[in-house]
N, C-alpha and C positions, 0 to 999 in steps of 0.2 A: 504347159502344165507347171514346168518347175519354177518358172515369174509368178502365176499365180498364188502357189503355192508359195514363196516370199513375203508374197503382199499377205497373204493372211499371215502369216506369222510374223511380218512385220508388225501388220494391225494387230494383233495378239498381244505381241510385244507392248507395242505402243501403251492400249489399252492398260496393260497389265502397271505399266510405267507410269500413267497418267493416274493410275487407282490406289498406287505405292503412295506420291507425290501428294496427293488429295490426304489419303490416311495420315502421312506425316503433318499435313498442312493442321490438319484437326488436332491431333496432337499434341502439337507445340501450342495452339488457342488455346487449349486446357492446359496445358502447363504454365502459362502465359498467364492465366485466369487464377491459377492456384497460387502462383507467384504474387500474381500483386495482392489477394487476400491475405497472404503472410506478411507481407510489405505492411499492408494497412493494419493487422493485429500489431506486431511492434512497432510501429509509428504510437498505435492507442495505448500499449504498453507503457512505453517512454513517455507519453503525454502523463497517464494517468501514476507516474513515479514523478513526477516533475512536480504534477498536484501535493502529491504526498508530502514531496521538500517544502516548499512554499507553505503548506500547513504547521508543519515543524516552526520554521523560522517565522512565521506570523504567532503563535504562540510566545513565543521566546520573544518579540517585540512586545509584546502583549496589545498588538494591533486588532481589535475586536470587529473593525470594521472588512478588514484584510482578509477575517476567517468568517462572517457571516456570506463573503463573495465566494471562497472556498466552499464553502459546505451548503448544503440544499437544506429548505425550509424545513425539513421532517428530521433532520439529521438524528440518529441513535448513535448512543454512547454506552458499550456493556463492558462488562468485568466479570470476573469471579469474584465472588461475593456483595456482587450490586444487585438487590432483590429488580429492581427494574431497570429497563434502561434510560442513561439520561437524556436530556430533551436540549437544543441549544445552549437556551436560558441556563438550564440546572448546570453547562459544561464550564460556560463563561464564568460562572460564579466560582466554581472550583480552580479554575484557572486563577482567578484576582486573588481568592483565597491563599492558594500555594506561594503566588510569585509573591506576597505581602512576607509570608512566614520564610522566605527563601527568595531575595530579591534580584540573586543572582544568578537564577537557575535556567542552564543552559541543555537543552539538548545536541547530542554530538553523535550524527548518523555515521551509523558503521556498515551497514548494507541495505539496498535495499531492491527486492524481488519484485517484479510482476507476471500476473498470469493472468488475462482475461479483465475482469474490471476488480478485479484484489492487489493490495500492493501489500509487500509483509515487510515491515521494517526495523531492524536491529538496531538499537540505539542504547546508548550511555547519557546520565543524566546527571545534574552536578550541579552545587550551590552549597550558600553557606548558612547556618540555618539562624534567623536577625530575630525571629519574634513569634511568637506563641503558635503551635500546630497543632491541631486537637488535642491541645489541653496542656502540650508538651511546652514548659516556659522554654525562653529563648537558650541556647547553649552554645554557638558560636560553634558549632560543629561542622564542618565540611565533610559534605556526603555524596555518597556513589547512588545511583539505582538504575539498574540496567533494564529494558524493557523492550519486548517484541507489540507491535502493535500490526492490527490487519484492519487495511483501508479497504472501503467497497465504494468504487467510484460508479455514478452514474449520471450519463449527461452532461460530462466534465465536472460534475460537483461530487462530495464527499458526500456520501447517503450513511455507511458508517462506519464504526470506529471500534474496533474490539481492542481492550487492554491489558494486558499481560505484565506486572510490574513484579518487581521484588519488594514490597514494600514491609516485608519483616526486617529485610536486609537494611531499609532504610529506617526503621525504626529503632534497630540496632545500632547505628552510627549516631543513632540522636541519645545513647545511652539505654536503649530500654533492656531488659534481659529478658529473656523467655526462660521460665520453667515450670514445672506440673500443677497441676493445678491441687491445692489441697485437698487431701482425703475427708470425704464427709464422717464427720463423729456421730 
């Protein structure tokens, strides 16, 4: 009786052992699973902040061809205070525009975050200002504009493009001054 009694409690054991060892085994697949999902979001992280550099510095080449392979065919371009948002064409044009009036204007990344397919990136801006900017004649003025910009990457390409500038700040370094507006008589 008491051999028998072994064997089942050995098989008990066993069993019990065998049921432990399976539960771990599943376990560690799901965590194994969960692992390389995280693996795979910052790998796409890092890919889609890399986009974001390369966006900068094709700008700043004034490489047009560089940034229509960047950016996806529908690409948007918004602001505060841009009744619509721009469209490629309308982006490239402001770009020729700026870099004409300020020929040496560089952007200089100072952070930059991702989270899913948004990249938010901290930047300083700089150039010296050669020739006429809405309206403003040329003044040889070297100026600052600091700006957060929020990339929404999709498909490896830039879909789009929010812009966050200081551009009082840089209107200011071109000489302008802000004050009230006169009282109606």
């Amino acid at each position: 009786m008491k051999t028998s009694m072994r064997k089942g409690s050995v098989l008990a054991l066993s069993g019990l052992v065998l049921c432990l060892c399976f539960s771990i085994a599943c376990q560690d697949k799901a965590a194994m699973a969960e692992l390389e999902k995280y693996r795979a979001q910052a790998k796409l992280e890092e890919q889609n902040k890399e986009l974001a550099r390369k966006l900068f510095a094709a700008i700043d080449r004034n490489d047009f061809a560089a940034l229509k392979e960047l950016c996806s065919s529908d690409i948007t371009v918004s602001a505060p205070g841009l009744t619509e948002p721009l469209s490629f064409e309308t982006l490239t044009q402001v770009i020729k525009a700026h870099y004409t009036a300020f020929p040496d204007w560089k952007h200089s990344i100072e952070d930059v975050v991702a989270e899913g397919n948004t990249v938010v990136i901290k930047l300083v801006q700089n150039g010296t200002h050669k020739a006429p900017y809405e309206g403003i004649p040329p003044t040889e003025a070297k100026v600052t504009e600091p700006g957060i910009y929020f990339v929404t990457v999709v498909d490896g390409k830039v879909k789009g493009f929010y812009v966050i500038e200081d551009t009082l700040g840089l209107y200011q370094g071109l000489g302008m001054e802000l004050k009230p507006k006169e009282p109606k008589k």
